[in-house]
DRENDO-1510 file (C-alpha; in Angstrom, 1 decimal, always signed):
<recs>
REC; n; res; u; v; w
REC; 1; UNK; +75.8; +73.9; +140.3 .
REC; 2; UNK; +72.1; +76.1; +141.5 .
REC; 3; UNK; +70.0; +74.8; +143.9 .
REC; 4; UNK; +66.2; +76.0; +143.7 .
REC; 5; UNK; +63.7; +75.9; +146.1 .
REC; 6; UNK; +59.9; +76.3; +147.1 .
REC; 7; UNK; +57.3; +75.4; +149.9 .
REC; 8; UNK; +54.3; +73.9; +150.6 .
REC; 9; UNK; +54.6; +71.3; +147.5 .
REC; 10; UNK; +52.1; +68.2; +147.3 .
REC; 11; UNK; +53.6; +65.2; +147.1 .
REC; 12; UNK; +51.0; +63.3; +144.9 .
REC; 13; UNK; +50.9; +66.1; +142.3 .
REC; 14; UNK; +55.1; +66.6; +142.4 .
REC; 15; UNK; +55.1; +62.3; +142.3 .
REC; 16; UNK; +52.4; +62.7; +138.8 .
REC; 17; UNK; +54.4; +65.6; +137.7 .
REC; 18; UNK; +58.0; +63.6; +138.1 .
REC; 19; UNK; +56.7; +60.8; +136.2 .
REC; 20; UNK; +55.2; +62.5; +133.5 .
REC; 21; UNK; +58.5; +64.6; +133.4 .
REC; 22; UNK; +60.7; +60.8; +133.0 .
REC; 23; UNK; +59.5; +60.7; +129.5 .
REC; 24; UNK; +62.4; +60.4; +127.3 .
REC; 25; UNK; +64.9; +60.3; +130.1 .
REC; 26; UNK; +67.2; +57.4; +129.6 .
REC; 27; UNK; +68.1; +57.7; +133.2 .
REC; 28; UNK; +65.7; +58.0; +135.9 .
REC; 29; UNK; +65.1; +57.2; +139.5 .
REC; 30; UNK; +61.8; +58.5; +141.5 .
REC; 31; UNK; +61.6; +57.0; +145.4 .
REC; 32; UNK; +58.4; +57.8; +147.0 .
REC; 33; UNK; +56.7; +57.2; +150.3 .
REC; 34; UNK; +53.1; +57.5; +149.3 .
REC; 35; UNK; +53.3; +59.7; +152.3 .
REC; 36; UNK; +53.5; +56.5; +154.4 .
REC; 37; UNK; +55.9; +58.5; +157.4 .
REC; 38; UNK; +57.5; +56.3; +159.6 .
REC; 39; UNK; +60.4; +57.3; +162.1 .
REC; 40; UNK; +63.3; +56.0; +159.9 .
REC; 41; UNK; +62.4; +57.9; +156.7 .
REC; 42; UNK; +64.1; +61.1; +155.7 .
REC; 43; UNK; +61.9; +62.5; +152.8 .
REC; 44; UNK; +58.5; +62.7; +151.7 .
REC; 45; UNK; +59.8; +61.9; +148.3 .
REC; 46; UNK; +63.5; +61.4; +146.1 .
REC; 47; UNK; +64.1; +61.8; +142.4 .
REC; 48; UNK; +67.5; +61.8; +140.7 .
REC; 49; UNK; +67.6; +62.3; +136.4 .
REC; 50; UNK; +70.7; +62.5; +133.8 .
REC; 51; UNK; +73.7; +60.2; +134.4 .
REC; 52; UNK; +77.0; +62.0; +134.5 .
REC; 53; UNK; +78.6; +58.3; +135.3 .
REC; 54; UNK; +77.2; +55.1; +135.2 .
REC; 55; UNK; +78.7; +52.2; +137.1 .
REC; 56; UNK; +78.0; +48.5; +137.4 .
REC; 57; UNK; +79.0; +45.6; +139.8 .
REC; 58; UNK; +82.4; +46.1; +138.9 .
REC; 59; UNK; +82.5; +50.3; +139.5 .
REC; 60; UNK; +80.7; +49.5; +142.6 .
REC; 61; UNK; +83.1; +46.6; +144.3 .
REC; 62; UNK; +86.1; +49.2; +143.7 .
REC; 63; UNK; +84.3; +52.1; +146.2 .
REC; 64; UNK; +81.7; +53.4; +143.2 .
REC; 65; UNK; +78.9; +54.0; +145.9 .
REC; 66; UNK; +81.2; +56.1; +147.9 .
REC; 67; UNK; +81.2; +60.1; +148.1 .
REC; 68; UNK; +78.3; +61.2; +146.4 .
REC; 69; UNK; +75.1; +61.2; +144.8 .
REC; 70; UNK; +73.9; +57.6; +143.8 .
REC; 71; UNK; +70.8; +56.3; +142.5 .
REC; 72; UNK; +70.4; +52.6; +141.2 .
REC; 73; UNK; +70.0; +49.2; +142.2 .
REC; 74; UNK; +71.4; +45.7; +143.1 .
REC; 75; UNK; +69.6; +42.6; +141.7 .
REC; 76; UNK; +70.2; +39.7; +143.4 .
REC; 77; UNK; +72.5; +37.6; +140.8 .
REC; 78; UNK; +74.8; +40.1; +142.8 .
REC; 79; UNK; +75.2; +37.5; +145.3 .
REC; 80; UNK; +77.4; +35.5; +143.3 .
REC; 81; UNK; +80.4; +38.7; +143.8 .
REC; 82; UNK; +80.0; +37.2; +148.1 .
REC; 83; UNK; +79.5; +33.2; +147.9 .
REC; 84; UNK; +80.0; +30.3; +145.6 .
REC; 85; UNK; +76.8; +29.6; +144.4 .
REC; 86; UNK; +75.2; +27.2; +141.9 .
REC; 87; UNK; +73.4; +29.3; +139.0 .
REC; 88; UNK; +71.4; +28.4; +136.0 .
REC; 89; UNK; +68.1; +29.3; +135.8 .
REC; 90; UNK; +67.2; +30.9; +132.8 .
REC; 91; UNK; +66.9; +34.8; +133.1 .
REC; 92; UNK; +63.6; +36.3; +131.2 .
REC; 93; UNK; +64.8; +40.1; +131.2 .
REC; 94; UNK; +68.6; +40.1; +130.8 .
REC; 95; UNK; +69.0; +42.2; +134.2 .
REC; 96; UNK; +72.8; +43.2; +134.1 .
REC; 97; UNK; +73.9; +42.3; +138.2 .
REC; 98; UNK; +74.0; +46.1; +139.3 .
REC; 99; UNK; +73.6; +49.7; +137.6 .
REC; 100; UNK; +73.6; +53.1; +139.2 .
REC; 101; UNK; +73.8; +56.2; +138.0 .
REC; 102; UNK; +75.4; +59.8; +139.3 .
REC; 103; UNK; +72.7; +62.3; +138.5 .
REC; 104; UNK; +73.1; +65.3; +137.0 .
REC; 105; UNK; +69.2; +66.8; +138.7 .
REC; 106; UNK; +68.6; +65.8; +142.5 .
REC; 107; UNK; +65.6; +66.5; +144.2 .
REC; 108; UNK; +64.1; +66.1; +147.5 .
REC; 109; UNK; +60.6; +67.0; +148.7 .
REC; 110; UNK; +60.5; +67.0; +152.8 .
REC; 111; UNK; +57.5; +66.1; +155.1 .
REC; 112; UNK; +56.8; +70.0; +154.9 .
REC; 113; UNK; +56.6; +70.3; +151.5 .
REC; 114; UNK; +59.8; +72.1; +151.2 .
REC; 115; UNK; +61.4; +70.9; +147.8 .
REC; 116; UNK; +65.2; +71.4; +146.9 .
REC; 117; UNK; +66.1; +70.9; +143.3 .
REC; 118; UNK; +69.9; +71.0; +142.9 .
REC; 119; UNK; +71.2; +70.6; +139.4 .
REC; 120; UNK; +75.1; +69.7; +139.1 .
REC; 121; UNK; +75.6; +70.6; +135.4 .
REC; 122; UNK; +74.1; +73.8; +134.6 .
REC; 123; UNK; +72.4; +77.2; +135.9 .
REC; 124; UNK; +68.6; +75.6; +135.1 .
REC; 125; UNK; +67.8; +74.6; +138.7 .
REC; 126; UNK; +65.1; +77.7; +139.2 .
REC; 127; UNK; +63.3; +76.5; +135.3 .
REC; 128; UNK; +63.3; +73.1; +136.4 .
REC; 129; UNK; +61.6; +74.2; +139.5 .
REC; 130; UNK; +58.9; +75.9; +137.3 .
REC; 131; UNK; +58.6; +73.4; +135.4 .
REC; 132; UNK; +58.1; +70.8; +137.9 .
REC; 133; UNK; +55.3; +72.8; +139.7 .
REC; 134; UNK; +53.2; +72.7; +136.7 .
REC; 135; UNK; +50.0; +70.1; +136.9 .
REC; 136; UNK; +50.6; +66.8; +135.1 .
REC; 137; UNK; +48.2; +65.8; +132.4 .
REC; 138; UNK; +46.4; +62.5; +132.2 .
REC; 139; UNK; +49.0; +59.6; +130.1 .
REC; 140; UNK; +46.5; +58.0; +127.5 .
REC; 141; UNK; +49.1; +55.7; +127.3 .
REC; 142; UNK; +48.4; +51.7; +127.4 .
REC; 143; UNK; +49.3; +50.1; +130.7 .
REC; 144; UNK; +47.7; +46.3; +130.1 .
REC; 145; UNK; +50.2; +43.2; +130.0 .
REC; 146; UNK; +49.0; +39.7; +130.2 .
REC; 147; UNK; +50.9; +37.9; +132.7 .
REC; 148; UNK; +51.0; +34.3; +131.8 .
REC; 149; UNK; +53.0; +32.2; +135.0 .
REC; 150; UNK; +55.9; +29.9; +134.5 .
REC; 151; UNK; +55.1; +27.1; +136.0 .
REC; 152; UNK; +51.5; +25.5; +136.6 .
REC; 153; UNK; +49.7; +25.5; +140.2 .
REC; 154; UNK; +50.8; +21.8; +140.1 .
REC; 155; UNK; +54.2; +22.4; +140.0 .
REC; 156; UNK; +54.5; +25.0; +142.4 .
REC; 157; UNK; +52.8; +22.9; +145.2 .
REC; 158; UNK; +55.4; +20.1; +144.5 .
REC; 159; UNK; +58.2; +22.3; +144.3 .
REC; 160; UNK; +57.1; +23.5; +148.2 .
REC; 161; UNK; +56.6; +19.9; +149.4 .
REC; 162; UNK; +59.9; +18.8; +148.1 .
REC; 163; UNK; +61.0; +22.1; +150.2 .
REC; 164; UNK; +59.5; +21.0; +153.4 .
REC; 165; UNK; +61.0; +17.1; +152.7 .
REC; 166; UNK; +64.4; +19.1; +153.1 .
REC; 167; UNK; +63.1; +20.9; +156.0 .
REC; 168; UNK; +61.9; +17.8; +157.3 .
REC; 169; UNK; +65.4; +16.0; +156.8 .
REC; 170; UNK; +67.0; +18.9; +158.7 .
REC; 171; UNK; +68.9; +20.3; +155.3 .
REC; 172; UNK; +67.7; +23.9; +156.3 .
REC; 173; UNK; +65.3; +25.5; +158.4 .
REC; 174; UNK; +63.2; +28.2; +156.3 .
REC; 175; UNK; +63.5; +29.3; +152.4 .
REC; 176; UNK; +61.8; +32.1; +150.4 .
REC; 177; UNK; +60.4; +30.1; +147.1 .
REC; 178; UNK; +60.2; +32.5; +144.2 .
REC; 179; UNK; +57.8; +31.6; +141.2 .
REC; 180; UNK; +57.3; +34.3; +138.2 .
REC; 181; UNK; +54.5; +35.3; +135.5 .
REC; 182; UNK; +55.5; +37.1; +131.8 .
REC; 183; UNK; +54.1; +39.1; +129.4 .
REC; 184; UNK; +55.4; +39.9; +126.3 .
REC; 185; UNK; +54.3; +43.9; +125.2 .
REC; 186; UNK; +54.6; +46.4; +121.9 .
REC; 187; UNK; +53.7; +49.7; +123.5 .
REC; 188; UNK; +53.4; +50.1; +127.3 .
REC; 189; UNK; +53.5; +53.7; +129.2 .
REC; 190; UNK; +55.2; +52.4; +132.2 .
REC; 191; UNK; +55.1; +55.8; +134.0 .
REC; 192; UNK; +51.1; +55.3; +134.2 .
REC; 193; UNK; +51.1; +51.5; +135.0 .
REC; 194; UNK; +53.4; +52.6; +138.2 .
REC; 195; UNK; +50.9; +55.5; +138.9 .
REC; 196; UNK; +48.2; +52.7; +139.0 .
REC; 197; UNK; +50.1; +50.1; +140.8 .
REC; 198; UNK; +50.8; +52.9; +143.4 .
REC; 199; UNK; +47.6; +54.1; +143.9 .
REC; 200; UNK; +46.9; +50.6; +144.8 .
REC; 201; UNK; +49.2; +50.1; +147.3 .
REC; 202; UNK; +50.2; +53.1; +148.9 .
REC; 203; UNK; +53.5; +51.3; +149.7 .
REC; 204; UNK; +56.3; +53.1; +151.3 .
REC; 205; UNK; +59.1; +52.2; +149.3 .
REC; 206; UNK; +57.8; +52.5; +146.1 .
REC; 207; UNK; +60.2; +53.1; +143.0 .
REC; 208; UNK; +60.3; +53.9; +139.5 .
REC; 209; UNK; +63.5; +53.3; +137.7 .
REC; 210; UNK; +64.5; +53.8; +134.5 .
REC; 211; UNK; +68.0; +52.9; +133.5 .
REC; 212; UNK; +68.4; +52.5; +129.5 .
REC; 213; UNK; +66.6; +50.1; +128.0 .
REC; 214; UNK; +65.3; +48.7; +131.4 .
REC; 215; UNK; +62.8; +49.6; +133.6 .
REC; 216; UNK; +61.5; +49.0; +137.3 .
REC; 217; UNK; +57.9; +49.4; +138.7 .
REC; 218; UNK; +58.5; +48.5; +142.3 .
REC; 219; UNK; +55.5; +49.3; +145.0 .
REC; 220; UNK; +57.9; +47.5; +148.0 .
REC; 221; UNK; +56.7; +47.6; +151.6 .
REC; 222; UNK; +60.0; +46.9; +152.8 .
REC; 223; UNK; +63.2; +48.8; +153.6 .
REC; 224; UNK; +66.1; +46.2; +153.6 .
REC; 225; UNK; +68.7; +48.7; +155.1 .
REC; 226; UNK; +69.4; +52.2; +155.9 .
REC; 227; UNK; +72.8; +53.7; +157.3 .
REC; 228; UNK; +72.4; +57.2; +158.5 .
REC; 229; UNK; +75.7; +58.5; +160.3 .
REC; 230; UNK; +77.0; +55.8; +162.2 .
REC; 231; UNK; +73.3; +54.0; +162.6 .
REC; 232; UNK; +72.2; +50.8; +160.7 .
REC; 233; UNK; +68.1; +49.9; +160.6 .
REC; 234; UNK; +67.2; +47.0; +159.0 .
REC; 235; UNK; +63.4; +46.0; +158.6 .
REC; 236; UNK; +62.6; +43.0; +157.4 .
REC; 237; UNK; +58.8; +41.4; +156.4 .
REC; 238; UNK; +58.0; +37.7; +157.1 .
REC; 239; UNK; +54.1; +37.6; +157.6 .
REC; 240; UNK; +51.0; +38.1; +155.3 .
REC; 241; UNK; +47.4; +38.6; +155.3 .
REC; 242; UNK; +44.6; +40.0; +153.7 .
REC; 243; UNK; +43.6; +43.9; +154.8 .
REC; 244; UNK; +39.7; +43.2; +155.6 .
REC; 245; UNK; +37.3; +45.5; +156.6 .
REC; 246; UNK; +37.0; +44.8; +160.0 .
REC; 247; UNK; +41.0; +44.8; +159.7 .
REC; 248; UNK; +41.8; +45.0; +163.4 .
REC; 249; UNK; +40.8; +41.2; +163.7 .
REC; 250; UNK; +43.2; +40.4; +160.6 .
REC; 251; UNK; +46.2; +42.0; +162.1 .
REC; 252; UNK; +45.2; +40.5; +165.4 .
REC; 253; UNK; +45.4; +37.0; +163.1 .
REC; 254; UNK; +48.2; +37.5; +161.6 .
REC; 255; UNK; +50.2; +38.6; +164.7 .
REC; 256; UNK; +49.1; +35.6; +166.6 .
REC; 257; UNK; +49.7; +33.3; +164.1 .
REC; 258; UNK; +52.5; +30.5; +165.1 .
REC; 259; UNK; +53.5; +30.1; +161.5 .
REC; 260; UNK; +54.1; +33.5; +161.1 .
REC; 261; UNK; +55.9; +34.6; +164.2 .
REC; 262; UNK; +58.1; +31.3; +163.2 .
REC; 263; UNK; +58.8; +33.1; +159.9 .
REC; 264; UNK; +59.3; +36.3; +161.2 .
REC; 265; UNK; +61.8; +35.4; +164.0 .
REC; 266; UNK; +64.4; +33.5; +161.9 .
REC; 267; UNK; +64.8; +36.1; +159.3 .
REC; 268; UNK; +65.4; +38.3; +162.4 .
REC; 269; UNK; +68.0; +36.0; +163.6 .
REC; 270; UNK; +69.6; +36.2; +160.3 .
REC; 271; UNK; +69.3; +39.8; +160.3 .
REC; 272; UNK; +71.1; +40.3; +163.4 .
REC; 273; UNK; +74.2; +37.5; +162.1 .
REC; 274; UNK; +74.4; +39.8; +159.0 .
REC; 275; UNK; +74.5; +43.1; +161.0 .
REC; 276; UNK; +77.2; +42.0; +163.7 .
REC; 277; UNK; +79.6; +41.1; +160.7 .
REC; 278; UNK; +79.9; +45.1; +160.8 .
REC; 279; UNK; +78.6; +46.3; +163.4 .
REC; 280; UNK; +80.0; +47.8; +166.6 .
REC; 281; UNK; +80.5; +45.0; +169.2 .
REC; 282; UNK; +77.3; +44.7; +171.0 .
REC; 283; UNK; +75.4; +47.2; +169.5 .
REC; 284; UNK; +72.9; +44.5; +167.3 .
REC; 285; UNK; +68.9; +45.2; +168.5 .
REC; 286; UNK; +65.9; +44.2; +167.6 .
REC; 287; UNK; +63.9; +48.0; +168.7 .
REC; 288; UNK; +60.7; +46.5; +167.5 .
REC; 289; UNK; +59.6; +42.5; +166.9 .
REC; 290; UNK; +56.7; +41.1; +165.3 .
REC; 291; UNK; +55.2; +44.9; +165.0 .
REC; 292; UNK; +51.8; +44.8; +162.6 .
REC; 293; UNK; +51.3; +47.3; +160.0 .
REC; 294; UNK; +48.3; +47.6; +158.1 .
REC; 295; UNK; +48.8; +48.6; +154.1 .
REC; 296; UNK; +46.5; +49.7; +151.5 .
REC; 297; UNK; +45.6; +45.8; +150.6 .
REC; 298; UNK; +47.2; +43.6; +153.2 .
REC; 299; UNK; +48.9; +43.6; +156.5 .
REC; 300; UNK; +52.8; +42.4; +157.1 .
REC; 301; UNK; +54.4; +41.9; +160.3 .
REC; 302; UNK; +57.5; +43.9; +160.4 .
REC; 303; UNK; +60.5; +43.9; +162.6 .
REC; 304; UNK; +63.5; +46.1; +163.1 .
REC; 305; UNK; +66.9; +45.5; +163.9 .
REC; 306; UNK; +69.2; +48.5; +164.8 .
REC; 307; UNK; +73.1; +48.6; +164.8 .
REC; 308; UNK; +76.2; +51.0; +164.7 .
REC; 309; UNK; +78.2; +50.4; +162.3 .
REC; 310; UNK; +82.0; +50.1; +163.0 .
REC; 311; UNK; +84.6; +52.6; +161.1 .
REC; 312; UNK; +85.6; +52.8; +157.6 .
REC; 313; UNK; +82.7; +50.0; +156.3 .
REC; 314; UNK; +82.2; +51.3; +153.0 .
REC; 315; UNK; +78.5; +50.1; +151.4 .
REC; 316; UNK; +80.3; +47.3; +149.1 .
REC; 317; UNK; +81.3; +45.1; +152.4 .
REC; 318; UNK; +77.9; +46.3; +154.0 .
REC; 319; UNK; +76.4; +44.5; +150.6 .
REC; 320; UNK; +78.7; +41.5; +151.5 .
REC; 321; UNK; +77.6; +41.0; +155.6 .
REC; 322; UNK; +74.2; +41.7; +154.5 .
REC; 323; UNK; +73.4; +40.8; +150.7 .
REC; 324; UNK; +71.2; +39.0; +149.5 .
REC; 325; UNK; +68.5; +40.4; +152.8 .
REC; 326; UNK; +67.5; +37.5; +155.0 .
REC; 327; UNK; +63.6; +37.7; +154.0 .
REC; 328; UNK; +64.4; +36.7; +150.9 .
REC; 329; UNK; +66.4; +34.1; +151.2 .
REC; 330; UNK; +65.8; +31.8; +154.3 .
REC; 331; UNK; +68.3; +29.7; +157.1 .
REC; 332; UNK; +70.7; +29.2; +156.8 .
REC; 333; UNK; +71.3; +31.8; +154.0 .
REC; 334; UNK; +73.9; +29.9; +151.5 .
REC; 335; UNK; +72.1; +26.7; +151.4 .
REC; 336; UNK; +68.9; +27.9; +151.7 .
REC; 337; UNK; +69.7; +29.9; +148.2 .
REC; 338; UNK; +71.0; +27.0; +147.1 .
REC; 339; UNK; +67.8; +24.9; +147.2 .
REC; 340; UNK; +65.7; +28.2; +146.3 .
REC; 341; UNK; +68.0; +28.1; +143.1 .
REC; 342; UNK; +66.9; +24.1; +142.6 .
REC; 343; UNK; +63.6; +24.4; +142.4 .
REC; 344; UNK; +62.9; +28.1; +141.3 .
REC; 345; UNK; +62.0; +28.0; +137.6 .
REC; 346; UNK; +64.2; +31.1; +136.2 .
REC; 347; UNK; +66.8; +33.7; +137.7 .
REC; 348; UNK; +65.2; +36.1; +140.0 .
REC; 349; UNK; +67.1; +38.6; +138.8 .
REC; 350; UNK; +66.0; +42.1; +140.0 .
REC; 351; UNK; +63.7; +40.4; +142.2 .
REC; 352; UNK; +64.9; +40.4; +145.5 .
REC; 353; UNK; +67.3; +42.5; +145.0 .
REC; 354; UNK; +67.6; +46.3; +146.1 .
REC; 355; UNK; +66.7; +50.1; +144.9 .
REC; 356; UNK; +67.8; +53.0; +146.6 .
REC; 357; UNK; +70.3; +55.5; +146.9 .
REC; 358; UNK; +73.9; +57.2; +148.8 .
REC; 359; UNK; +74.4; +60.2; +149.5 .
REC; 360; UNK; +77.4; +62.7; +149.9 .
REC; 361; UNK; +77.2; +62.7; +153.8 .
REC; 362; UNK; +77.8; +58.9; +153.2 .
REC; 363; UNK; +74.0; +57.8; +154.1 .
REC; 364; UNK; +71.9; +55.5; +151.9 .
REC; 365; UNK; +68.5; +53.6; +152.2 .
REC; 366; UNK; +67.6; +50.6; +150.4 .
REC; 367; UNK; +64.3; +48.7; +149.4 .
REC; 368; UNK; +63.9; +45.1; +148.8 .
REC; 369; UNK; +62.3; +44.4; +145.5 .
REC; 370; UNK; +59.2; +43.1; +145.6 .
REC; 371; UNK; +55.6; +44.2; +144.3 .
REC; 372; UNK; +57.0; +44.8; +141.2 .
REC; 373; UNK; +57.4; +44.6; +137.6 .
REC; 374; UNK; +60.7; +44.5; +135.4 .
REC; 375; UNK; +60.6; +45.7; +132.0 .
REC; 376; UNK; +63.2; +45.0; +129.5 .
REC; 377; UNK; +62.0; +47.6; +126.7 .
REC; 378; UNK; +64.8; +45.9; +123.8 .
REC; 379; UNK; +63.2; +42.6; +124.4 .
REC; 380; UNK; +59.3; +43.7; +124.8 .
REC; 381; UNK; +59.0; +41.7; +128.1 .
REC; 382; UNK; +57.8; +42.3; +131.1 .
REC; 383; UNK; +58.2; +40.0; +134.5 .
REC; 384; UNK; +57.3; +39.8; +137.6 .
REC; 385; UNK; +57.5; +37.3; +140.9 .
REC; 386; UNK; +56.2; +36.5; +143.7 .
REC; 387; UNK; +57.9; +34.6; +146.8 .
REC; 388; UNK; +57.0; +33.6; +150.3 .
REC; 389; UNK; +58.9; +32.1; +153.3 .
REC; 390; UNK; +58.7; +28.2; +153.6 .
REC; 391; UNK; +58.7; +26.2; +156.9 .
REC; 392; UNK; +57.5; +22.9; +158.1 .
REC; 393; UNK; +54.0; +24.6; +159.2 .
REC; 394; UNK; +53.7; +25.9; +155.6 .
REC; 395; UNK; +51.0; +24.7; +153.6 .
REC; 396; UNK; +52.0; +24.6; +150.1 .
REC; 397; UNK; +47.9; +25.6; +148.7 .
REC; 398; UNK; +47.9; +28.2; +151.5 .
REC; 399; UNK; +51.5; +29.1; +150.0 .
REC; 400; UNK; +50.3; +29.9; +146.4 .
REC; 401; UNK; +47.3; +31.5; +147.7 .
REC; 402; UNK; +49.1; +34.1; +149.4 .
REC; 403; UNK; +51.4; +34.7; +146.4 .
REC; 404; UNK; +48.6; +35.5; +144.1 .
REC; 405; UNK; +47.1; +37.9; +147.2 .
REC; 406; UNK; +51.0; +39.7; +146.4 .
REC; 407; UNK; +50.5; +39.6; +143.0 .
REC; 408; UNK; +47.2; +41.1; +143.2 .
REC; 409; UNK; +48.0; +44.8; +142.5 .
REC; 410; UNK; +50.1; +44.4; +139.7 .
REC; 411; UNK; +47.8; +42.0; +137.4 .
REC; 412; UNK; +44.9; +44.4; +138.9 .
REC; 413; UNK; +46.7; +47.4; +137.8 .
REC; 414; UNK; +47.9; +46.1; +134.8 .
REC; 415; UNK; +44.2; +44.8; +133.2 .
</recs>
């Protein structure tokens, strides 16, 4: 093993570098903050390449995420391993249920611009350092996909009133509906179309992924949990709107908003539930509620719930208290999924699921996918989805309208 080092780094130029750098790489992972700081986030930027060991739902339910390096994801067919669920829906990318990967390169870029390049396997940590440090060229690569949805306007506005009938009837009180557009694609430079769909967002939990013959372009907002030491912090998003220019009226709006607030406090409810399955007794808090953060192109509301987690949890039965993450689900959980499952038009797959990475010292943070596009490179299709919270104050056109406004910087960035 060598570790390398150097200062003063730009994040941008080591992010262009890194994903110039992924080409050929069958195993990849590049986490990036888009220098979006908050209290809760360690680096500036994360990037993991080579697989010495590659484990799947399986590996990870027998300890797999446990004592060291891991960089990968959960999709959220993985919910099936923690309740009896209906399933059906066809699945447009063949997601397997889970794959991570231990690296044989780590990096980390700090909010100082210190960056650490340790390499496991050989002596070439100081090259790659050199290497990495170089400018990145412009990709001429193509980054267009036409995005065609599965299921008309018509449909989806039905599909959300037959939602609020079960509302209405009492069946469940909130549920994330999921709908999903596809293109089909010969040649695509995926490294670019991230660099564009980044640029657009600025979104701090933005991922690139690259594992085989699949590949993720995520530009998330949202960090579905992180465990550092014995400390849990869970942030979950219910709330959109429009960034504007006179934006402090819009997140004014959007904090205000009854419907919203209604959105926002049940998935914190379910949060905390989920939390206190491992967490010390009494230690469950909600630090912050209904806070409003303004993004590149729209504002969320965005509130955190803190807890210490009790002894010897390992991350598999933190997946089961926690997994799937309320704000993509609904209440109550099961049979909210249940009904999202009924009226969705294909598997969610990915979608909705988690990126992110443990550590040695037994720490991890996770995203929640969404802003993104999935890539199945052996099939030449592409997907993406778009989901929002539904309550009996929804209004199904007002619904559909704020999923295209999500969608907005991928089909923009992939023109």
């Amino acid at each position: 093993m060598t570790i390398a080092s150097a200062h003063n780094v730009d994040p941008i130029q080591l992010e262009h570098r890194l994903l110039e750098y992924s080409n050929g790489r069958s195993f990849f992972a590049l986490y990036t903050s888009r220098g979006y700081k908050s209290a809760y986030t360690e680096h500036a930027l994360l990037f993991a390449w080579g697989a010495q060991r590659v484990f799947g739902a399986d590996e990870l339910a027998s300890g797999a995420l446990e004592g060291g390096w891991r960089f990968g994801f959960a999709g959220y067919e993985m919910r099936h391993r923690f309740e009896s669920l209906d399933r059906g829906n066809p699945a447009l990318g063949n997601w397997p249920e889970a794959l991570f990967f231990e690296p044989e390169v780590v990096g980390t870029l700090s909010w100082d611009g210190t960056l650490e390049v340790t390499d496991f396997i050989s002596t070439n940590a100081e090259n790659t350092m050199v290497e990495l440090l170089q400018l990145a060229q412009p990709s001429p690569g193509t980054t267009s996909l036409d995005f065609k949805p599965v299921e008309t306007q018509e449909q989806y506005l039905q599909a959300v009133q037959s939602l609020k009938d079960h509302i209405q009837r009492g069946d469940i009180y909130e549920v994330n509906y999921c709908t999903a557009f596809k293109a089909d694609f010969e040649n695509l430079d995926t490294a670019a179309l991230f660099q564009k769909m980044a640029e657009r967002t600025d979104a701090p939990f933005s991922a690139y992924l690259k594992l085989g013959q699949h590949e993720l372009l995520c530009t998330s907002p949202e960090r579905y949990i992180k465990k550092e030491g014995s400390t849990l912090i869970s942030q979950p998003i219910k709330g959109t709107n429009r960034r504007l220019a006179d934006n402090d009226v819009a997140m004014a709006s959007l904090k205000e908003s009854e419907k919203e607030r209604a959105e926002n406090v049940m998935i914190v409810d379910i949060v905390r539930n989920d939390l206190s399955r491992v967490a010390t007794k009494g230690s469950v808090q909600v630090s912050e509620l209904y806070g409003t953060y303004a993004f590149k192109n729209v504002n969320q509301l965005i509130s955190t719930v803190e807890a210490d987690i009790k002894p010897n949890i390992g991350f598999w039965e933190l997946f089961g208290a926690t997994f799937p993450m309320g704000s993509m689900t609904g209440a109550p959980k099961v049979s909210a999924m249940q009904l999202a499952e009924r009226y969705e038009k294909t598997a969610r797959e990915i979608y909705s699921g988690t990126v992110g990475y443990t550590t040695p010292e037994g720490d991890a943070d996770f995203n929640v996918v969404i802003r993104s596009v999935a890539i199945n490179r052996s099939t030449g299709v592409a997907t993406t989805h778009v989901g929002g919270a539904i309550t009996i104050l929804s209004d199904p056109q007002q619904e559909y309208e704020e999923c295209l406004l999500k969608a907005e910087s991928m089909f923009d960035s992939a023109r």
